[in-house]
TORGU-213292 format. One record per residue: residue number from 1; residue in one letter; x, y, z of N, C-alpha, C in turn. Coordinates in steps of 0.2 Angstrom, whole numbers. Layout:
BEGIN
VEXDREN seq type   nc1   nc2   nc3  cac1  cac2  cac3   cc1   cc2   cc3
VEXDREN NUM    A     X     Y     Z     X     Y     Z     X     Y     Z
...
***
This chain:
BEGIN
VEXDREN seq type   nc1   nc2   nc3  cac1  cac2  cac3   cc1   cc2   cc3
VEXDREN   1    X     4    -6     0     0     0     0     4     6     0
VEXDREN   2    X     1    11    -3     6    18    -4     2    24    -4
VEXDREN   3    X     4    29     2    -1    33     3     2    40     2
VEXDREN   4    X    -2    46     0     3    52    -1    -3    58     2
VEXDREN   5    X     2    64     4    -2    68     6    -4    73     2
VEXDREN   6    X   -10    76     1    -9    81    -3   -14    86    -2
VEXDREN   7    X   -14    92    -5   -18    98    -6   -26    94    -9
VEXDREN   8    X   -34    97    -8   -38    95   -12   -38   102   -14
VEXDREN   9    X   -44   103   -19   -45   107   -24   -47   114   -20
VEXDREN  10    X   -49   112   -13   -51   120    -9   -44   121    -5
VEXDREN  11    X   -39   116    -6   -33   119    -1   -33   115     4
VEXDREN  12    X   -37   109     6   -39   107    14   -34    99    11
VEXDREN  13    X   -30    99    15   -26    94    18   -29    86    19
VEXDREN  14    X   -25    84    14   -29    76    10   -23    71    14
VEXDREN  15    X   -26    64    14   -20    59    12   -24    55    10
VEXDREN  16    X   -22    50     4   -24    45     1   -20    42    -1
VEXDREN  17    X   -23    36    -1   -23    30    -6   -19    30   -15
VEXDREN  18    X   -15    26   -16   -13    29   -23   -11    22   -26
VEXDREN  19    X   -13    19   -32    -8    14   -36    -4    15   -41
VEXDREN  20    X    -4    21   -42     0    25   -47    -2    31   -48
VEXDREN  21    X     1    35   -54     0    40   -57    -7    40   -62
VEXDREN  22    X    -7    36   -66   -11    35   -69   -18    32   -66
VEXDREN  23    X   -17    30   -61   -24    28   -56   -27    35   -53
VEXDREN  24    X   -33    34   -51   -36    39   -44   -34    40   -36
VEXDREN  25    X   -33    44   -35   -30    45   -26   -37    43   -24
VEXDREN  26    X   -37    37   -20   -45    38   -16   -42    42    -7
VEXDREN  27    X   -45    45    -6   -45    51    -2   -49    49     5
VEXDREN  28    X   -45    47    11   -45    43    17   -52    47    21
VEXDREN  29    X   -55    44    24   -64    50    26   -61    51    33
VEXDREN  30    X   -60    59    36   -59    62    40   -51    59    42
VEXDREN  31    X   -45    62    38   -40    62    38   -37    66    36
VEXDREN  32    X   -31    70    40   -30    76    35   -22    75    35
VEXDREN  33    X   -18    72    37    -9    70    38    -9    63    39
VEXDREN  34    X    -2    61    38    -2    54    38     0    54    47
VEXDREN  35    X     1    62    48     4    60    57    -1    57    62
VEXDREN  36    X    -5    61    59   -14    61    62   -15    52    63
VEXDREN  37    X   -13    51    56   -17    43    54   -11    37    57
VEXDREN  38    X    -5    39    58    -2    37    63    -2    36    70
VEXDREN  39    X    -4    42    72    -6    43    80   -13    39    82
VEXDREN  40    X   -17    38    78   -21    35    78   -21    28    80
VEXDREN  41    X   -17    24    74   -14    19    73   -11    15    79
VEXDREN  42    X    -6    19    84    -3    19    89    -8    20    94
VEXDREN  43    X   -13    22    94   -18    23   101   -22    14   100
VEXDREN  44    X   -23    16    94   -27     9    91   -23     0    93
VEXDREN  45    X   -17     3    94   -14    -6    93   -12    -9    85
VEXDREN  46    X   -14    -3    81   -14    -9    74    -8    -5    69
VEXDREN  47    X    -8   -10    64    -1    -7    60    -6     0    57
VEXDREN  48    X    -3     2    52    -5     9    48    -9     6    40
VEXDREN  49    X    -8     1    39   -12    -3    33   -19    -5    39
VEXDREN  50    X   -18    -7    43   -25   -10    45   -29    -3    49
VEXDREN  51    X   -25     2    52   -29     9    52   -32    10    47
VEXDREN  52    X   -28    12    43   -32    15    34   -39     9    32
VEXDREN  53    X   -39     1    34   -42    -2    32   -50    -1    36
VEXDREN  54    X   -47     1    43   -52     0    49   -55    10    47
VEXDREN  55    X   -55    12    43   -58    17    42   -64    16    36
VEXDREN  56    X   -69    21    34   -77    20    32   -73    21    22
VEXDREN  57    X   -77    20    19   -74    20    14   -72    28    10
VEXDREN  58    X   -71    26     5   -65    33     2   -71    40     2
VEXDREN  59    X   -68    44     5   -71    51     4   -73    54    -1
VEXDREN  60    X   -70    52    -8   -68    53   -16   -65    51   -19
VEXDREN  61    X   -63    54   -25   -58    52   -28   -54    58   -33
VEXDREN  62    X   -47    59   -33   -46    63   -37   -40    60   -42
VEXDREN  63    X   -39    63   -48   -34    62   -53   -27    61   -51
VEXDREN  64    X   -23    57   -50   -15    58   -46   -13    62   -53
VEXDREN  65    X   -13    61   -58    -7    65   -63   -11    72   -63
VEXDREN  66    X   -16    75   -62   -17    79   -61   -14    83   -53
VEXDREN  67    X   -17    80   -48   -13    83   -43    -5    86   -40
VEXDREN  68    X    -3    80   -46     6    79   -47     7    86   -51
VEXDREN  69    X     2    89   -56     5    92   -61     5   100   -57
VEXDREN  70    X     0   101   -54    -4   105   -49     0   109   -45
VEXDREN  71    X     5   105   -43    10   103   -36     4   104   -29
VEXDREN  72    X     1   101   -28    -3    98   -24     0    91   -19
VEXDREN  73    X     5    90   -22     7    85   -16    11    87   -13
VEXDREN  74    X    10    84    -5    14    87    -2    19    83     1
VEXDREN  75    X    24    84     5    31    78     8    25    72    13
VEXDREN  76    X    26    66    10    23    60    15    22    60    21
VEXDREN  77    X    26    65    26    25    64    32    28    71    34
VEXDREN  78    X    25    74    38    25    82    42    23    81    50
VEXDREN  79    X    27    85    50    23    86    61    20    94    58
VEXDREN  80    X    14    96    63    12    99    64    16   108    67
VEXDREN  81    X    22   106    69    27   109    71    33   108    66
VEXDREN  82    X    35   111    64    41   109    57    49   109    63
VEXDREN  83    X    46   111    69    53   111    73    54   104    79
VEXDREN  84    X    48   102    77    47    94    81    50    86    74
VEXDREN  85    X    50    90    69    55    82    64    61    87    66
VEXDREN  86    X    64    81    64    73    80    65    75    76    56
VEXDREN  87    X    77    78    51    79    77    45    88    74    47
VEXDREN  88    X    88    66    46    95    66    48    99    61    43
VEXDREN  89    X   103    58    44   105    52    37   112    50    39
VEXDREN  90    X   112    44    36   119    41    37   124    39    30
VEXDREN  91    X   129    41    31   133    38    24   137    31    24
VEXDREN  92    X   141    29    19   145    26    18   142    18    21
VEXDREN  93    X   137    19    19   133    13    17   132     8    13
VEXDREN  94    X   134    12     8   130     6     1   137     4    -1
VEXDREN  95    X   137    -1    -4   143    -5    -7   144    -2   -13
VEXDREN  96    X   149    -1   -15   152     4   -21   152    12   -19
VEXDREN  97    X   148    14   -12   149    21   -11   156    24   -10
VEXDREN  98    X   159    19    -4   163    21    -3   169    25   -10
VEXDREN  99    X   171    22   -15   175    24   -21   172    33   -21
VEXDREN 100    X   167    33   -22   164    39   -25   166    45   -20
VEXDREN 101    X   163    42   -12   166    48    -7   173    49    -7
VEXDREN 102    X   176    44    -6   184    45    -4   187    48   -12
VEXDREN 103    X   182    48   -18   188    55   -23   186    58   -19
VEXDREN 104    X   182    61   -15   182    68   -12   187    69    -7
VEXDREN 105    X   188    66    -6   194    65     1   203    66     0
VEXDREN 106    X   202    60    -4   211    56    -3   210    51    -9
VEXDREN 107    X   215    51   -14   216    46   -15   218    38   -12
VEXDREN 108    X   216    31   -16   214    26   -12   225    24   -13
VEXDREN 109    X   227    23    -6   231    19    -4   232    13    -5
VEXDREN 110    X   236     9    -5   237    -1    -6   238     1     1
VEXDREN 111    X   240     5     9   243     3    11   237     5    18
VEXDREN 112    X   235     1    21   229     2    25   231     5    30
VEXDREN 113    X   237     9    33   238    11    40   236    20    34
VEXDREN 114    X   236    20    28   235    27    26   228    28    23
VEXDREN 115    X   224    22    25   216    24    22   213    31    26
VEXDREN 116    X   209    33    21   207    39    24   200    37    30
VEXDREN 117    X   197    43    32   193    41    37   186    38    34
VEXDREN 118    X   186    41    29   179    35    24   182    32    25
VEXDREN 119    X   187    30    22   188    21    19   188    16    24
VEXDREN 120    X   192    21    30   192    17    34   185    15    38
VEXDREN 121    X   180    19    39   173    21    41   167    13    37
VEXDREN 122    X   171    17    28   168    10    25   170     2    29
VEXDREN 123    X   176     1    28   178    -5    30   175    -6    37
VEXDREN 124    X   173    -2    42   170    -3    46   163    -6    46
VEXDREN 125    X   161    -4    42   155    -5    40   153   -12    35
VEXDREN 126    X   158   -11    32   160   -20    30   161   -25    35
VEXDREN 127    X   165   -26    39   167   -28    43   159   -30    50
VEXDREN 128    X   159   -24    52   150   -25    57   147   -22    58
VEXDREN 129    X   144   -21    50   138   -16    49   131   -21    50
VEXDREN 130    X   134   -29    49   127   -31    48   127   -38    52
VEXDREN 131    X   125   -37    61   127   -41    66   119   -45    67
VEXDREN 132    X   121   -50    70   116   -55    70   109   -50    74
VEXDREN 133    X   105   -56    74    98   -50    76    99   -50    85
VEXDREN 134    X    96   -43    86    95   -40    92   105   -39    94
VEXDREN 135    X   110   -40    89   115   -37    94   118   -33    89
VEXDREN 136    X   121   -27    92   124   -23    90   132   -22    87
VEXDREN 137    X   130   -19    79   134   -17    75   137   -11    76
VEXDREN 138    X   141   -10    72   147    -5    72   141     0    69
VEXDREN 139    X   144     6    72   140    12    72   142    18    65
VEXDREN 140    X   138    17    60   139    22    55   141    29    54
VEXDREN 141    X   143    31    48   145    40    49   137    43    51
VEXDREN 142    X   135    48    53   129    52    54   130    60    53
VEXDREN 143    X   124    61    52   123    67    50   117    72    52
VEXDREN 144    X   117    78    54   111    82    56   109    84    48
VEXDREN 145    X   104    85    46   101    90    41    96    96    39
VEXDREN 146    X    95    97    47    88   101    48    83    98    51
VEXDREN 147    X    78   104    51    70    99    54    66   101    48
VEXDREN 148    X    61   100    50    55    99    46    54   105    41
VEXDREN 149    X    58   111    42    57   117    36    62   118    33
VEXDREN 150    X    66   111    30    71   112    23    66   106    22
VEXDREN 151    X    62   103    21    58    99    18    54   101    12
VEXDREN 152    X    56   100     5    53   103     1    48    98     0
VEXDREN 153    X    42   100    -3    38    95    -7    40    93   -16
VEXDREN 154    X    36    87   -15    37    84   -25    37    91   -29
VEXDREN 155    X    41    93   -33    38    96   -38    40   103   -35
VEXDREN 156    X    45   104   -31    45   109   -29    52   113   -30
VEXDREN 157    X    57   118   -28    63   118   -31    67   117   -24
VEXDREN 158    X    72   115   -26    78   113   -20    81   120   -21
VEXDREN 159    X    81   125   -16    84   130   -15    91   130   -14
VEXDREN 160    X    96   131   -16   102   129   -15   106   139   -10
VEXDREN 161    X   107   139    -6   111   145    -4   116   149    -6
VEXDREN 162    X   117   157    -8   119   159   -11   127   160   -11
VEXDREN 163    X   130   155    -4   137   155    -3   137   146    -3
VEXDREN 164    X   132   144    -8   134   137    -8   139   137   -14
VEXDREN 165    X   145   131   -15   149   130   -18   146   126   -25
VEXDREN 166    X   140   119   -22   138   116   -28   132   117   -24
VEXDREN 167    X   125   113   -29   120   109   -27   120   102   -31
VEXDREN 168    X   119    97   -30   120    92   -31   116    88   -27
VEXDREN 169    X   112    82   -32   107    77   -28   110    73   -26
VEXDREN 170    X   107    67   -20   108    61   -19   104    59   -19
VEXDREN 171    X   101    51   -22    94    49   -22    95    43   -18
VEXDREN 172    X    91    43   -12    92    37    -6    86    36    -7
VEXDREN 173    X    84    30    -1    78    30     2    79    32    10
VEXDREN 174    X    73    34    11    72    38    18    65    33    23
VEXDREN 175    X    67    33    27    64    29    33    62    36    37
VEXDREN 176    X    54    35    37    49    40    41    46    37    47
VEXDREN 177    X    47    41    53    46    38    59    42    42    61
VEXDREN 178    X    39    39    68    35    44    75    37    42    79
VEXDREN 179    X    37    45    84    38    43    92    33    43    95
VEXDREN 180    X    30    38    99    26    37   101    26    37   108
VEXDREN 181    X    19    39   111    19    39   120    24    39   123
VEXDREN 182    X    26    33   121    30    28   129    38    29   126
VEXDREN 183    X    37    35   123    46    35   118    50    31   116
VEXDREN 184    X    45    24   110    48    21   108    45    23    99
VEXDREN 185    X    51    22    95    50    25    88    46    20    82
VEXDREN 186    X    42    24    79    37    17    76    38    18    68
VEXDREN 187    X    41    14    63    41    17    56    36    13    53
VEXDREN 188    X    33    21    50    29    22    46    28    18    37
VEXDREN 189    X    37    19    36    37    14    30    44    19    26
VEXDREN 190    X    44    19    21    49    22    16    47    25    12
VEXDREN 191    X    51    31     9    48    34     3    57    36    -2
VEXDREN 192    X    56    37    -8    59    42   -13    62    47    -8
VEXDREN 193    X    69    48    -8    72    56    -5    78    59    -9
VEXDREN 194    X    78    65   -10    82    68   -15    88    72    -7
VEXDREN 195    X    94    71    -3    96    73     0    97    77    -1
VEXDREN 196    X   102    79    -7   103    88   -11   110    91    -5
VEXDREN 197    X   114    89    -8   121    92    -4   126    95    -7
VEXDREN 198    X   129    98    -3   135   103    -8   142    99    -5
VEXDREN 199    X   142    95   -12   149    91   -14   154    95   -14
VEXDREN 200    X   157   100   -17   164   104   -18   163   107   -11
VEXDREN 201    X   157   110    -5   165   110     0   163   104     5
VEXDREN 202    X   160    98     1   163    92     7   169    91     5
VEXDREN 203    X   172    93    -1   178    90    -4   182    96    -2
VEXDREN 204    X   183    99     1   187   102     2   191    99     9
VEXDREN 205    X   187    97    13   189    96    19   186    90    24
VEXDREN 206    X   183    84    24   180    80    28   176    83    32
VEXDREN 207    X   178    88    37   178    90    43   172    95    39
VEXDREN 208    X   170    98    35   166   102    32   159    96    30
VEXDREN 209    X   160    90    33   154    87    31   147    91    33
VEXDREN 210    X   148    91    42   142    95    44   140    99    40
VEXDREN 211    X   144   104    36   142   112    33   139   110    26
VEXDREN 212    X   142   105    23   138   102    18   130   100    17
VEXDREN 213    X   129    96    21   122    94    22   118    99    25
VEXDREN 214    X   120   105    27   113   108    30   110   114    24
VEXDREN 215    X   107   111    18   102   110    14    97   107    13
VEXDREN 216    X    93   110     8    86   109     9    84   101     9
VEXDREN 217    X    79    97     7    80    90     3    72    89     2
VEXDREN 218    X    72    85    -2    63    83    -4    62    74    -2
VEXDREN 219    X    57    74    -1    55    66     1    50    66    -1
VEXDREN 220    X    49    63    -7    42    60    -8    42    55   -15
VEXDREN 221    X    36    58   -20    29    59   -18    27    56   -14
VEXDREN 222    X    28    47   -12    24    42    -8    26    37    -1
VEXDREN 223    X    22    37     2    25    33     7    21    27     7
VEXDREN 224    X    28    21     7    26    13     7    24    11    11
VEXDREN 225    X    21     6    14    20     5    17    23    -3    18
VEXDREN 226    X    22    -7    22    24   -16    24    32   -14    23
VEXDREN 227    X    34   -25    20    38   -25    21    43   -21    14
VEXDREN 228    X    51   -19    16    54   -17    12    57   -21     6
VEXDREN 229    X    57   -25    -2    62   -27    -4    69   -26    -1
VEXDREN 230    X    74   -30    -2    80   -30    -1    83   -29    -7
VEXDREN 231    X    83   -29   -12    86   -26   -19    82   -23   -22
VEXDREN 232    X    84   -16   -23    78   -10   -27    85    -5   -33
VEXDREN 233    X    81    -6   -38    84    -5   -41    82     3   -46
VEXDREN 234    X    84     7   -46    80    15   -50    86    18   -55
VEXDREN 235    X    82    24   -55    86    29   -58    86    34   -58
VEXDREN 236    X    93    37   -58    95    47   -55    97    49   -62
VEXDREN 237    X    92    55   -63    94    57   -70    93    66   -67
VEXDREN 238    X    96    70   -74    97    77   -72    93    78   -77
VEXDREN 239    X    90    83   -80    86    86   -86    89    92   -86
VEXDREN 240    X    91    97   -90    93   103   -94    88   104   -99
VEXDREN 241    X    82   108   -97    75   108  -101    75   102  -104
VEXDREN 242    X    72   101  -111    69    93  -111    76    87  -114
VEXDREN 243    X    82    90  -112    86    85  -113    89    83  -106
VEXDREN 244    X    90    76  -107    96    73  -101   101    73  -100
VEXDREN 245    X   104    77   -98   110    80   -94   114    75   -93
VEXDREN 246    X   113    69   -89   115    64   -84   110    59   -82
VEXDREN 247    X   112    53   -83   107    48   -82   112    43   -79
VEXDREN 248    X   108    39   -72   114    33   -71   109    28   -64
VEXDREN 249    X   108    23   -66   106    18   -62   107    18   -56
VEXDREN 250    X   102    17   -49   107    16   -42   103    10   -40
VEXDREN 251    X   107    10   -33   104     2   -31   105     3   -24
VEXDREN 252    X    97     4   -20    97     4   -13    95    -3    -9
VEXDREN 253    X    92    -2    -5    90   -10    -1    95   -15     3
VEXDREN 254    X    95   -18     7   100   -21    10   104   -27     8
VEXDREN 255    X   104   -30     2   104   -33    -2   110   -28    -5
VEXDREN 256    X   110   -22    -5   117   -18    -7   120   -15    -2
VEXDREN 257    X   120   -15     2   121   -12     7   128   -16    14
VEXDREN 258    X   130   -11    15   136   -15    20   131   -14    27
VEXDREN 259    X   127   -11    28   124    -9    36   118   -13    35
VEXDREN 260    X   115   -17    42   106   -18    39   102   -15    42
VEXDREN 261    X    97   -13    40    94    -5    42    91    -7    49
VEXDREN 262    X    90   -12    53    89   -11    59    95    -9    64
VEXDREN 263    X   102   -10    61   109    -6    65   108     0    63
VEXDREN 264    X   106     3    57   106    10    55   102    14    60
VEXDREN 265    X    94    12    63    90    12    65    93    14    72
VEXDREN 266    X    93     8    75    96     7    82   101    13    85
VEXDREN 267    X   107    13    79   112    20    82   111    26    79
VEXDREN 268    X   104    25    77   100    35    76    97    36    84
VEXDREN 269    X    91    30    86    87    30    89    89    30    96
VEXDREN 270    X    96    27    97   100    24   106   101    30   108
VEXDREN 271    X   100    36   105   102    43   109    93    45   111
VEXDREN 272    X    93    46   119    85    49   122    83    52   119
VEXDREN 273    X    87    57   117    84    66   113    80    63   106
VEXDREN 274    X    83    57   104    79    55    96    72    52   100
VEXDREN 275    X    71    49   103    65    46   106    60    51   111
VEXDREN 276    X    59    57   109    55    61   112    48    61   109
VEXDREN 277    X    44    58   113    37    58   112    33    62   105
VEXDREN 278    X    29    60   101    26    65    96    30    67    93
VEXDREN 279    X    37    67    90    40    70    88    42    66    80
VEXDREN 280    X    43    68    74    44    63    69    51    64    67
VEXDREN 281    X    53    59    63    61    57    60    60    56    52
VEXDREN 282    X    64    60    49    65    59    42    71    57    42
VEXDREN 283    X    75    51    38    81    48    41    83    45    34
VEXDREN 284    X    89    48    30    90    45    25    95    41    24
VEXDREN 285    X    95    37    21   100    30    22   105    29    17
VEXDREN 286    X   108    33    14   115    37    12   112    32     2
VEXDREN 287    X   118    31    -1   119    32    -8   124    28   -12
VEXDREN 288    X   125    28   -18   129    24   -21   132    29   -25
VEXDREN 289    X   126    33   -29   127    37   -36   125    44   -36
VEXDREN 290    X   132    46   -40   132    54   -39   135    55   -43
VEXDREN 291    X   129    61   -46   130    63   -52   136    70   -52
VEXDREN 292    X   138    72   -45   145    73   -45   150    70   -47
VEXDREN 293    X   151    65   -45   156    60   -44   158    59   -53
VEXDREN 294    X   154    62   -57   156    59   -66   156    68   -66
VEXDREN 295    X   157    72   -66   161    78   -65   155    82   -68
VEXDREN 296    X   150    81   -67   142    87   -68   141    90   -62
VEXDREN 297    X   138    96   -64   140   102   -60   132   103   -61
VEXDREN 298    X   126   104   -59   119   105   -59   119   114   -61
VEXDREN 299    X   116   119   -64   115   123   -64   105   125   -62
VEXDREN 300    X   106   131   -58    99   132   -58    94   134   -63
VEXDREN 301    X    87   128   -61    84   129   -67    84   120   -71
VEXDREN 302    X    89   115   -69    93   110   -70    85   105   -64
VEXDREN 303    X    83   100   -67    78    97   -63    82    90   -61
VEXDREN 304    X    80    88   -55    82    80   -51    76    77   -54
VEXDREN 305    X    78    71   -54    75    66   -56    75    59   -53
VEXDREN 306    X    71    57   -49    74    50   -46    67    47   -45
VEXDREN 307    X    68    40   -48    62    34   -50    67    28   -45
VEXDREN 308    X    60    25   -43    61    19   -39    56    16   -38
VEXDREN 309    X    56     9   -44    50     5   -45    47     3   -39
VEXDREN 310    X    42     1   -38    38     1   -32    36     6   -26
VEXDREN 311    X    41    13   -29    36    18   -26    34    23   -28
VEXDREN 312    X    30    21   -34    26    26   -37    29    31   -41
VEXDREN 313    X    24    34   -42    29    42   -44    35    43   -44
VEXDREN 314    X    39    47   -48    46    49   -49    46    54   -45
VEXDREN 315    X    50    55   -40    52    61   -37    57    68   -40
VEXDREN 316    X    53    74   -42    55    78   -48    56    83   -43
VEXDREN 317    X    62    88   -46    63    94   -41    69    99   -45
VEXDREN 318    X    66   104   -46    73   108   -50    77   112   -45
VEXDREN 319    X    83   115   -46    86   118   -45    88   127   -45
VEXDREN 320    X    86   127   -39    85   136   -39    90   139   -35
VEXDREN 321    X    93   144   -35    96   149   -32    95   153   -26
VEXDREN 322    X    98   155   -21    94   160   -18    96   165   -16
VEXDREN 323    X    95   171   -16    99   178   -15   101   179    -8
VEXDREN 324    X   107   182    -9   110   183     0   105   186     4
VEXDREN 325    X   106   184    12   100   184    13   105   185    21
VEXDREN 326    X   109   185    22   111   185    29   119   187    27
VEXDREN 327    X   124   194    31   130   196    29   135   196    37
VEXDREN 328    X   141   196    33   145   197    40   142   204    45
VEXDREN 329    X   141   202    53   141   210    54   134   208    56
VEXDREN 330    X   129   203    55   121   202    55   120   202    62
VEXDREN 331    X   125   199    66   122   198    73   123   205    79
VEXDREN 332    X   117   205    82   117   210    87   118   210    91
VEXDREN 333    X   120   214    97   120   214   103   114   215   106
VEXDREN 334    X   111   213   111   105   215   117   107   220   123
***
């Protein structure tokens, strides 16, 4: 099951039901967020598929490729307070990523006492990313990337900042959570997420990773529901009005991966401040393919493009600029 959130035709806050783009959204009766319909689920005892089921039947129906065209849909999953999600992610996860990060770093060594702190971080993750159930794996690179107001919606542009060096996509999947009562974390399911980070200055310096990701990112159009496949396979392409810039396959799921998403999971979650009551987690699970990495440089106006069979809709989003807006000298004294 795959559900998205969206605008209806008077403005009022929808989520529905979707089997594609070419199908009708059927439209949930007396729901207006998936957070709603989560919290719900949670008071109820039931998964989130059997919430939606244990409701009266559809309110409507409307056109998805019309609402997609609209920009009417909105990110999968929202708190009511944009300062209550925590937008966060992990890298040096997928098998083959590692090569792509460490050009940004160091060249690769034969001699392992001079691996850089990826490679080495990689082999870490090689080594016990993926430890038996219930025991604990070697703990991932992590990363802060905002809250809930750098979330763009589908369709929407990725603003890049006016002292950014690049803007550049990553197309992961992202793990959408809620905290629940008693502070333990409940996932909702997966969606499409466009990270969007500025490569030339993580490449300047490692220690510039933080500065890199605090950037906008987009997550949608849909959220999956059940279980995950373990090998998903898509594509990350750039558009330059209606020609393709860059085009090149990726490959998520655990099945490609050095870490298993319950370790990823686990050393987001083990800190109490991520387990705050009501609170939601948009959490992206790092990458393989970067249209950096083949020496393309996005220009604004330049649209992302990231498809991933099984979850619906392609998640589309152009690149835009944005004028200085804060100078040296800004901060006040009281």
């Amino acid at each position: 099951m795959r559900l998205i959130q969206y605008l209806d035709a008077a403005g009022q806050a929808r989520v529905g039901v979707t089997a594609g783009a070419a199908e009708p959204v059927h439209t949930l009766a007396g729901v207006h967020s998936t957070y709603e319909l989560a919290l719900a689920a949670l008071v109820a005892g039931r998964t989130l598929q059997a919430q939606v089921a244990s409701l009266p039947g559809a309110a409507g129906a409307e056109p998805y490729g019309e609402i997609l065209a609209q920009g009417r849909v909105l990110p999968p999953l929202t708190h009511p307070d944009p300062a209550r999600c925590l937008v966060s992610g992990t890298g040096l996860t997928h098998l083959g990523s590692a090569a792509t990060r460490d050009a940004m770093h160091q060249k690769l060594s034969g001699d392992e006492a001079a691996l850089s702190d990826s490679m080495r971080m990689f082999k870490w993750g090689m080594e016990g990313g993926r430890p038996a159930a219930q025991a604990r794996g070697v703990q991932p690179e992590w990363f802060y990337k905002g809250d809930g107001s750098i979330v763009v919606a589908p369709g929407a542009a990725l603003v890049s900042p006016e002292f950014a060096l690049d803007g550049g996509e990553e197309p992961e999947l992202v793990g959408l959570y809620v905290i629940d009562a008693q502070g333990r974390p409940a996932r909702l399911g997966f969606a499409i997420g466009n990270e969007f980070s500025d490569h030339v200055t993580e490449r300047q310096n490692y220690l510039y990773l933080a500065h890199s990701k605090l950037r906008p990112c987009a997550v949608g159009p849909e959220l999956r529901l059940g279980p995950l496949p373990a090998d998903l396979r898509g594509s990350s392409r750039i558009r330059r009005g209606e020609a393709v810039l860059w085009e090149k396959p990726f490959v998520t799921g655990e099945a490609n991966m050095c870490h298993t998403l319950d370790n990823l999971e686990f050393h987001h979650f083990k800190y109490a401040a991520h387990r705050r009551p009501g609170d939601v987690h948009l959490h992206f699970f790092g990458t393989a393919t970067l249209s950096f990495a083949d020496g393309v440089q996005a220009q604004p106006g330049d649209r992302f493009e990231i498809e991933l069979p099984g979850f619906g809709a392609p998640l589309s989003n152009p690149l835009a600029m944005a004028p200085a807006d804060f100078a040296p000298g800004g901060v006040r004294a009281l």
